[in-house]
N, C-alpha and C positions, 0 to 999 in steps of 0.2 A: 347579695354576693353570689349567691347558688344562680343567678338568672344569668349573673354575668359569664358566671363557670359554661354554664351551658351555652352561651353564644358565643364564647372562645373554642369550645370543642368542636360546635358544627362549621366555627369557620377554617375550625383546622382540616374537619374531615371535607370542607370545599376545598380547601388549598393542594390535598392529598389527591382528590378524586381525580381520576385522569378522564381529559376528555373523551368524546365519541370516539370510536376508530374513523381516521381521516386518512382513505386511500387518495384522494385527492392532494395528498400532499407528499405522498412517495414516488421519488424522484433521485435517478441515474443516467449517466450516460457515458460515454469514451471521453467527454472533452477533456479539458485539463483540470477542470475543477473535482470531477469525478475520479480523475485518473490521472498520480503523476509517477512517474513524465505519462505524456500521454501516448507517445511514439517509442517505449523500450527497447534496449538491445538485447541482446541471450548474456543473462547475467545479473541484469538489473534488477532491483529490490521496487516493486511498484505498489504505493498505495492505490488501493478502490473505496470509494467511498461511496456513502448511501444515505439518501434525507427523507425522513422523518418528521411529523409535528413534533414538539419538545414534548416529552414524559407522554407519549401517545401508544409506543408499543411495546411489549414486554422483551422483546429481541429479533434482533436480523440475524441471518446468517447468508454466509459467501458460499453460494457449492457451483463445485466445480467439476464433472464427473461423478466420482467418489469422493471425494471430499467435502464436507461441510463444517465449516468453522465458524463461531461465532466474530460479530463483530464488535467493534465495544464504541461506546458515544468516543469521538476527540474531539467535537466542543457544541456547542449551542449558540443561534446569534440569532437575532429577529423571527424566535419563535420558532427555531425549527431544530433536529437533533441530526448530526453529523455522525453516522457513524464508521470506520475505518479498518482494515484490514489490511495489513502490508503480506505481499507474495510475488517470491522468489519468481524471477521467468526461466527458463531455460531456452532452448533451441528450439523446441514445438509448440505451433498453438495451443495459446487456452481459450475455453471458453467456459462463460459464467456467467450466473443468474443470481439472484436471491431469494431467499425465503423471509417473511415476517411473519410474526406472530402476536396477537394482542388478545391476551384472554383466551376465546376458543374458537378468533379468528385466525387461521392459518391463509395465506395467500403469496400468491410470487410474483416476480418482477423482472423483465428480460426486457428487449428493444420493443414491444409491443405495451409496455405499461404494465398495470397489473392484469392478468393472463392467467390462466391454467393451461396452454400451450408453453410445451417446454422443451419442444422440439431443439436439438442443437442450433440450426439453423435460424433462429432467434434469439440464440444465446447474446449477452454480448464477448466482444472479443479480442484477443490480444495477441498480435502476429512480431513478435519478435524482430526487429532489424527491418520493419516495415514503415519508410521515411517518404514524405510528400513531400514536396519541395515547400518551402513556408510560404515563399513569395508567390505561389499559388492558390493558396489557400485565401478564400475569398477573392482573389483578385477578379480586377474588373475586364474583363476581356473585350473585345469589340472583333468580331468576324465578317472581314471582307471579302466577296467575289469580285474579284482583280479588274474582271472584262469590265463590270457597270459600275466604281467607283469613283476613277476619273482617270480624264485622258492627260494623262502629262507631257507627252511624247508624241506627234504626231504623225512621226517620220517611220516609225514600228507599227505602224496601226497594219493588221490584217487589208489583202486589198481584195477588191472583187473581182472574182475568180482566178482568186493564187491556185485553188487543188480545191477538188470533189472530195467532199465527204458524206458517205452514208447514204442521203439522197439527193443531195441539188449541191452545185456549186456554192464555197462562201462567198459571203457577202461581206462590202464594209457599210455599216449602218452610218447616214451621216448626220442624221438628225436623232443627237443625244436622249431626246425626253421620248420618241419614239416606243410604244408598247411592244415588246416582249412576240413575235410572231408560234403562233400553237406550235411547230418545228420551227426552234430556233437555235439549233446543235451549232447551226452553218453561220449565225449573224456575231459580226463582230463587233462594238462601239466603241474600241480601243480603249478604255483603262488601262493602265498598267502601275512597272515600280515606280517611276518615275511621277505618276499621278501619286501611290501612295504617300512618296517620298514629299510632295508639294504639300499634300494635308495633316502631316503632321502636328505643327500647330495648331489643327481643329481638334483633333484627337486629344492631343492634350489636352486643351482644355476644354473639351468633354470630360475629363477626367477616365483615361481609357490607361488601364496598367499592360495589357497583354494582349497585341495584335495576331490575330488568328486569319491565317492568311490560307482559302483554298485552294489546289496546287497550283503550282509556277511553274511546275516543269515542263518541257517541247510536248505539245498535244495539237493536235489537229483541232479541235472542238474549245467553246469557249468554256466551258467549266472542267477542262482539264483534267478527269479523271479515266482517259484514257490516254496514258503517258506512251509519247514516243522515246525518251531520253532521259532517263532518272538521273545523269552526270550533271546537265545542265537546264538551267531557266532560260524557260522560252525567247528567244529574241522578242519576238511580239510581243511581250512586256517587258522585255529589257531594252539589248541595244543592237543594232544593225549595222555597224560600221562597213561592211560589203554588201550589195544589196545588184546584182545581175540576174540577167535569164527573163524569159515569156512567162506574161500569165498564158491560162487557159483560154482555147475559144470558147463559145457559148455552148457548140455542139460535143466540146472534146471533153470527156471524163479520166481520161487515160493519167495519173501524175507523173507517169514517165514524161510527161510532157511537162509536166509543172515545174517548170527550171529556175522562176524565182522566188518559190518556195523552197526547192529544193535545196539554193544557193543560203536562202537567209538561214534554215535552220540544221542543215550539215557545216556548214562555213565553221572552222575552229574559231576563226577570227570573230563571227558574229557569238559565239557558244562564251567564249570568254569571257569578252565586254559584259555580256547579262550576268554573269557568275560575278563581274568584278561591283557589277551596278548594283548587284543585291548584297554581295558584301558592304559599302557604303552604306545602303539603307539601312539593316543589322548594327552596322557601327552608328548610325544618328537614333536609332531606335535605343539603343544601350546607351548615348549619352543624354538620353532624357528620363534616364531611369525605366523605361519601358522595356517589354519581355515580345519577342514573335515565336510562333508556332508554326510550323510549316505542316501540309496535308500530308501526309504519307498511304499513295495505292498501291498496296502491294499484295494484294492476291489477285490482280488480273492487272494484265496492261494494256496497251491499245495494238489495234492491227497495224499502225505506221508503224509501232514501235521496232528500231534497228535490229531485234535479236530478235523476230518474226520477222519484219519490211515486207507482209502483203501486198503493199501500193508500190513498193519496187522504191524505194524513195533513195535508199543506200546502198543499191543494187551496183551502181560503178561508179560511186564516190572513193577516191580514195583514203583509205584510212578505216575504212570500217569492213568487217568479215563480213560474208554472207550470210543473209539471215535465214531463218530456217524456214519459211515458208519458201524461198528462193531455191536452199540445195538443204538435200539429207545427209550432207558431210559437212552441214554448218555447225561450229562450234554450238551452236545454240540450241539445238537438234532437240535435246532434252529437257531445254524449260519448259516444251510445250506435250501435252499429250494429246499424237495423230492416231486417229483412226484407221487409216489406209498408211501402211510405208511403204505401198510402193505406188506412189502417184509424183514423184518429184521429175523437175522442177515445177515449182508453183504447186505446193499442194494445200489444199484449202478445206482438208478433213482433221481440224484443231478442236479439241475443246474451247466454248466459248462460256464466260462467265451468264447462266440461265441463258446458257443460248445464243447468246450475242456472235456474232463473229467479229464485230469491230472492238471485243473485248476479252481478248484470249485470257483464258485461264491458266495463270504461272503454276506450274507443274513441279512441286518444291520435295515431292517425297521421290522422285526419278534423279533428281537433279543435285547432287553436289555443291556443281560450280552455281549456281543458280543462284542456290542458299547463302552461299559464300559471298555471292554478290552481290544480294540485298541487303545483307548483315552489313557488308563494306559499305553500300549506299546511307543505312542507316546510321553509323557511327561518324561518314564523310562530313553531314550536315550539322551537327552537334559538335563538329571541332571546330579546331582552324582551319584556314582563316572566316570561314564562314558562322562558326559561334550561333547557331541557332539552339534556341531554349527549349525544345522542346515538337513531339510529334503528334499528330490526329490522326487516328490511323481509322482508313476507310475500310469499312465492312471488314471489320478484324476477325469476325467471329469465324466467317466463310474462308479464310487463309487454309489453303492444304486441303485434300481428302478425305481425313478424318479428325475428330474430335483431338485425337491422343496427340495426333503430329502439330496441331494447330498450338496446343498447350506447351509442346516442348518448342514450338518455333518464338513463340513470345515470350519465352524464358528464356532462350537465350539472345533474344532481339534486346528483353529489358537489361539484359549482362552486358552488352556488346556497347549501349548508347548511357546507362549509367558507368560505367569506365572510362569512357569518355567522357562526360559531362555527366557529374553525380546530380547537378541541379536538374537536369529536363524533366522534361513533367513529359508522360505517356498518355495520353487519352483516350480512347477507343469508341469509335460509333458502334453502338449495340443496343438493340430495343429488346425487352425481357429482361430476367436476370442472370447482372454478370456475374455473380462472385464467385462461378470456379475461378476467373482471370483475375479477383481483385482479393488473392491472397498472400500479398505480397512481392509474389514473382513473376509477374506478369504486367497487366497494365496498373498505373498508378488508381486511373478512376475512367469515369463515360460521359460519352454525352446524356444526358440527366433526362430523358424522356419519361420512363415508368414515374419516378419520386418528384418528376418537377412540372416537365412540357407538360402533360396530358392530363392529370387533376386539375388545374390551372384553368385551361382551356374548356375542360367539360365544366368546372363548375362557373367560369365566369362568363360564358359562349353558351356552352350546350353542341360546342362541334369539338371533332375530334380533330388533330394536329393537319391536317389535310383539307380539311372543310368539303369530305366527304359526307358525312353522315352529323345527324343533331337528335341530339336524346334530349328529352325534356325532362326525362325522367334523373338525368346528372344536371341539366343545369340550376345553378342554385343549393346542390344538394350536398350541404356543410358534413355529414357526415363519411357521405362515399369521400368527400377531399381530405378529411382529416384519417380516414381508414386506407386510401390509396397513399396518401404522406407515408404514413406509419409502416405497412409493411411493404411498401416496395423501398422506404429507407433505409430496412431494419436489414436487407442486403446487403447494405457498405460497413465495414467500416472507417474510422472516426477519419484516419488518413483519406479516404477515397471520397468521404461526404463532403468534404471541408473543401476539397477541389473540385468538385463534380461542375461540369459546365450545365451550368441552370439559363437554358435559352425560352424563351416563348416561342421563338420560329427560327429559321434559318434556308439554308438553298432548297433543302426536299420538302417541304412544306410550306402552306399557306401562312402570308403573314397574318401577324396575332390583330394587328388592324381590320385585317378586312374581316379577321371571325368573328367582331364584335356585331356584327350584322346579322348574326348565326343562322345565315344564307348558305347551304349546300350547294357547292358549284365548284366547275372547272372554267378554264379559260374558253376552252370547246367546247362545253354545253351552255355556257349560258352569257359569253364575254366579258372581256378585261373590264369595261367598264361600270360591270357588277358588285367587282371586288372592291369599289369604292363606293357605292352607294349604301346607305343606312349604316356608314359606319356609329365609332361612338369614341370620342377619343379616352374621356370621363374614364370607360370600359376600360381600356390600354393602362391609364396610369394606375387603376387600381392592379393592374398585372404585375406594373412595374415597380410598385410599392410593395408588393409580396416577392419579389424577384431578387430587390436591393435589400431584401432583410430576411431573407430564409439561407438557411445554410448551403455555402456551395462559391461557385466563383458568378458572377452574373454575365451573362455573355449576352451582349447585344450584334444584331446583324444589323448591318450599316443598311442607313435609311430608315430604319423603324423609327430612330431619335426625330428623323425629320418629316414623316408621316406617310411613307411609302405605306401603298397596298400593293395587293396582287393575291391572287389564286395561287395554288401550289406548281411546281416546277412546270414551266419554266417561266411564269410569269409572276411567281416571287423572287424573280431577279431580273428588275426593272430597274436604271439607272439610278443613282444617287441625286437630288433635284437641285446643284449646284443654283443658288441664286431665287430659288422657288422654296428653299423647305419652311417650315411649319412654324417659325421661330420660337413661337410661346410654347412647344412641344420639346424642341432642342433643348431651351431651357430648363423646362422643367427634368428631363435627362440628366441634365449638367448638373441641377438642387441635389436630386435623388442620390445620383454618384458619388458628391459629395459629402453628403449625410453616410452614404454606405460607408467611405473610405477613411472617414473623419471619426468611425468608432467603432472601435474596433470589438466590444462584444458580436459585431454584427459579423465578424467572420470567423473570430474564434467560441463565441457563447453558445450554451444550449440551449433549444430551444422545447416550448411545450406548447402545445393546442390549451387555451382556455373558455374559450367557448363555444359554439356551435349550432346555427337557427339556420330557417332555410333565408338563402343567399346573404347569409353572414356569418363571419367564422371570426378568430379575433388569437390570437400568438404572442410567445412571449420568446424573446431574446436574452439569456441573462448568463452572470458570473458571480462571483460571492458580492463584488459591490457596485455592481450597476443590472439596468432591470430596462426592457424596450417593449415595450408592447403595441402590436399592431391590429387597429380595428378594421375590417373591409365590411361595408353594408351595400351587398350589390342589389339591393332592393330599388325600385323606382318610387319607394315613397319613405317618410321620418321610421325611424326607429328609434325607438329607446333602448339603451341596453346598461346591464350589468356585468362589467370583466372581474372575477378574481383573480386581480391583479397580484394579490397576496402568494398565490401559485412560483411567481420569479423567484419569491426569496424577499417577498416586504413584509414587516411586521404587519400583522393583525390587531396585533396592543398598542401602535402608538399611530397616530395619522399623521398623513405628509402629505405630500405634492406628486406631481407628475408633467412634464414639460413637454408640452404637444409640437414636433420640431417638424412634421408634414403634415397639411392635412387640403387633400383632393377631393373637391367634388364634380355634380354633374357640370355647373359652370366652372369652375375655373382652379388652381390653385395654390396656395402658396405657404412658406416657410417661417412665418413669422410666429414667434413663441408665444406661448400659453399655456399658463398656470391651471390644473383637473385637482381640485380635493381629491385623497383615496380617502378613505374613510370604513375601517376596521376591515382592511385590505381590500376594501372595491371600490373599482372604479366605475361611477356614472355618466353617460355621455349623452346627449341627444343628435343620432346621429340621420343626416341629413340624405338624399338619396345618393346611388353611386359615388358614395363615401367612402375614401380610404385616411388614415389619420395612424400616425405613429408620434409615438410618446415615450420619453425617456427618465428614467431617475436614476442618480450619483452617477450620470453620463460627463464628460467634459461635453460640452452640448459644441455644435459646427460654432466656430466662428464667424462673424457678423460676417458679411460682403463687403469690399470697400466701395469706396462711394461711385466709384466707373461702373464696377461690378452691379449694385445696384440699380444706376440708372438701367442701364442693359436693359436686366430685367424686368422693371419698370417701362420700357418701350414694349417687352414682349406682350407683356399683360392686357395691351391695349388691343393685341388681339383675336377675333373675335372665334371663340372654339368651338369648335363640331360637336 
């Protein structure tokens, strides 16, 4: 009896004893599981919550400043301890961290994990009245350059030598697949709306939520970010309903000569049509459930543009004032800042954006009306009738002369376009970090370079977003990717990540195709025909499989889905290969997008790094009852590995399954499901080389394909991949 007494007490003192401390299993963040609501207004009562092994620590605590309170457990589920604090918000940011403590370990916990950095700026954080639009959050974007996606129109095409630009006469390019010329400002292959407008049903079913369209507006040049007309879209991608006057001779550069340019884009008649043609588009865009973004450049405009007219374009059209490079009593006089005032008419001493002259620099701290008049631009396009969703705003950061004026100009740019349209989503190109602007009152979120493009690429490449330079020393190197993750993330918050446009490439940079080559090169040093040799497509879908499951919206530039390469600008804006693309590529696009959009922890879960070896990393997607785990093995040989998959929120005490719903390799890859033991929460894989594989549990997993569907795919498969 006494034997028995004694192995009831020691198994009580096991039942009691608490485990190791397991920092590995403390875990926060802004989503909703962490944080409700997770978007507060000034008022709201919000809980924070904070996880724990069960009976692991002796107390958390919430500090906040001066403040620290304890937290207390509100429940326990598959082994782990919930602990919660509900705090009042008011009208000023909070920011907050926590403490734990277990026995006479003391340690804390902020956007960097456990950390003894406790700098604010890592805190996490909670910005009062700070709303993203939902329908952005994750969404699937697809970003096209107008000129090279297709011609729909052929009657608006650019013709050769409409007007001189910069250096040579345009051109209209007539053979579609044509590369990309080292200067090619001047070349046009007409794509436009009306081409957009024809592709829609590919879009869709791509599975494409949020067209992101680079500017539309009157530009002399074919990537339009030196806008002559911020009122209206270009006829040459609109519509031309008058269409009089000479081209240029061969020898004439003058555009005071250029009379059927001049005619096609001052003509009210032709201005209209394009405004009415993109209204249509916007309305077939909205009746298929899809969202567009229009580009907004507004810290410089172009030298045509009417309120400079350098090139004399609206010199003696009637209807438009003089522009200020024309006369020094031009209403416009002050959007620009001259150097000499007294050199008129024609004075040609402007600030130019770094320099440029063919890209005056808007002069918005001189200028009033100026201000008044982009704000009205800005608010024009987010109404009616035009109902556009939302802006990209080019080189936002550089707006205005100084820091202070640039801060209040997108304060009240975000007042002016959320009053109008409370849903737009504001997006802003910025490389570094943005979060003075992403406090709420300023832009929503960024293009996602520091936290997405550029880990991405060095660790799966070894080049940086350019395919300038290749470190060898990043590629493969899971730690620098999970440490550039982490604190270049640890800048946004929860609102701003959720939306952040997570691209691999786009116009200013080299496609993510051809970096798989991780060949250093321009189109000028080493030719276009570079950009496609020793690709690796294998390479690409493990991109794209970290792309479709890391937090953020996933933005695709048209043509990637179908195997476009190219070098960086301008020969990453090579035609779309109508009738030539990639098909088993496309497809696999189409799987991927589908998987993203079909579960949704994928764009509201949080996410954790689980493991980390050189050129393999492996993440977790998850919520209180679903769990996604993605392995990438960018190795060129087997690997075996072990995931603590237990890390999402799976029990460790009981074993299950796990449903492998993508899995890419060197050859080839495909969707079909498959049952992984965990076993006392890990998971075992043998994983094969340039391997990527995602696996889900208590997911609604995608729905089968129907049988068309299927075959499809089934034709793609046959073949044969790079």
């Amino acid at each position: 009896m006494e034997d028995l007494n004694n192995v009831l007490r020691a198994q009580e003192y096991i039942n009691k004893m608490r485990p190791v401390f397991n920092k590995r299993a403390l875990y926060s963040d802004e989503t909703a599981q962490y944080r409700t609501p997770m978007e507060p207004e000034p008022g709201d009562i919000v809980t924070v919550r904070f996880r724990t092994l069960k009976n692991n620590v002796d107390a958390v605590y919430f500090i906040s400043g001066t403040i620290r309170k304890e937290m207390k457990v509100e429940k326990s589920r598959e082994g782990f301890d919930y602990y919660a604090i509900q705090i009042p918000v008011g009208s000023e940011p909070i920011h907050y961290y926590f403490e734990i403590r277990a026995g006479k370990i003391v340690c804390y916990y902020n956007e960097l994990g456990v950390t003894r950095q406790l700098q604010e700026q890592y805190s996490f954080g909670i910005i009062p009245g700070f709303h993203t639009p939902d329908w952005a959050k994750g969404a699937v974007m697809y970003q096209i350059f107008v000129d090279r996606f297709y011609n729909g129109d052929s009657s608006n095409d650019v013709l050769t030598n409409e007007y001189f630009y910069i250096s040579g006469h345009c051109r209209r390019i007539e053979d579609w697949s044509k590369i990309p010329d080292n200067m090619d400002v001047n070349n046009f292959y007409g794509g436009d709306l009306q081409g957009v407008m024809d592709k829609l049903d590919y879009l869709q079913d791509l599975g494409v939520e949020v067209i992101y369209l680079n500017p539309i507006f009157v530009s002399p040049s074919n990537h339009k970010y030196d806008i002559q007309d911020y009122d209206y879209v270009d006829p040459h991608f609109g519509k031309i309903v008058h269409d009089e006057g000479n081209l240029l001779a061969d020898w004439d550069k003058d555009n005071t000569h250029a009379k059927r340019y001049i005619d096609r884009v001052t003509n009210k008649e032709n201005l209209e049509a394009s405004n009415q043609l993109f209204i249509e588009l916007v309305e077939e865009i909205h009746k298929r459930g899809m969202k567009v973004i229009l580009d907004g450049v507004f810290n410089h405009c172009g030298s045509f543009n009417k309120w400079l007219d350098r090139e004399r374009i609206y010199e003696n059209q009637p209807g438009y004032e003089k522009g200020a490079f024309i006369s020094g009593d031009s209403p416009y006089h002050s959007f620009f800042k001259f150097h000499n005032e007294h050199c008129w008419p024609y004075n040609e001493f402007y600030d130019g954006w770094w320099g440029h002259n063919t890209l005056p620099k808007l002069n918005y701290e001189d200028s009033e009306k100026l201000y008044e008049d982009i704000l009205r631009i800005a608010k024009k396009w987010v109404s009616a009738p035009f109902y556009v969703d939302g802006w990209r705003l080019d080189v936002a950061a550089d707006l205005g002369h100084s820091a202070e004026y640039n801060h209040k100009f997108w304060r009240q740019f975000r007042k002016v376009v959320k009053e109008a349209n409370p849903e737009a989503i504001i997006i802003a190109e910025h490389y570094g970090d943005a979060s003075p602007w992403l406090q709420g009152d300023q832009w929503d979120t960024v293009m996602n370079y520091d936290a997405f493009m550029e880990p991405i690429s060095w660790f799966l490449t070894g080049l940086e977003k350019h395919s300038d330079q290749y470190r060898q020393d990043l590629k493969g190197n899971a730690e620098c990717f999970r440490d550039s993750m982490r604190y270049n993330g640890s800048r946004f918050y929860a609102p701003s990540l959720l939306t952040a446009m997570n691209e691999l490439d786009n116009h200013d940079h080299s496609r993510f195709l051809t970096r798989t080559n991780s060949r250093v090169g321009r189109i000028n040093t080493v030719g276009a025909r570079a950009a496609e040799e020793g690709i690796n497509k294998a390479i690409l879908r493990e991109a794209v499989a970290i792309q479709m499951t890391w937090p953020g919206a996933p933005t695709v530039y048209y043509g990637d889905e179908a195997g476009v390469c190219g070098f960086t600008d301008p020969d990453n804006r090579r035609t779309y290969p109508w009738g030539h693309e990639d098909q088993y590529l496309v497809q696999f696009y189409r799987d991927a997008i589908r998987m993203h959009r079909e579960l949704p922890v994928l764009k509201y879960g949080s996410v954790k790094m689980l493991k980390e070896d050189y050129n393999l990393i492996s993440f977790g997607r998850f919520n209180e009852n679903e769990q996604v785990v993605v392995v990438i093995n960018n190795n060129n040989e087997n690997k075996k590995v072990e995931i603590p998959v237990w890390e999402t929120g799976i029990s460790r005490s009981v074993d299950t399954t796990m449903t492998r719903i993508l899995d890419s390799n060197a050859i080839a890859y495909n969707m079909e499901q498959k049952e992984y033991p965990v076993v006392a929460g890990y998971l075992e894989l043998e994983m094969s080389p340039l391997e990527a594989i995602v696996l889900c549990r208590g997911c609604e997993l995608p729905q089968k394909k129907d049988e068309e569907a299927a075959e499809k795919e089934g034709d793609a498969s046959t073949v044969l991949n790079n």
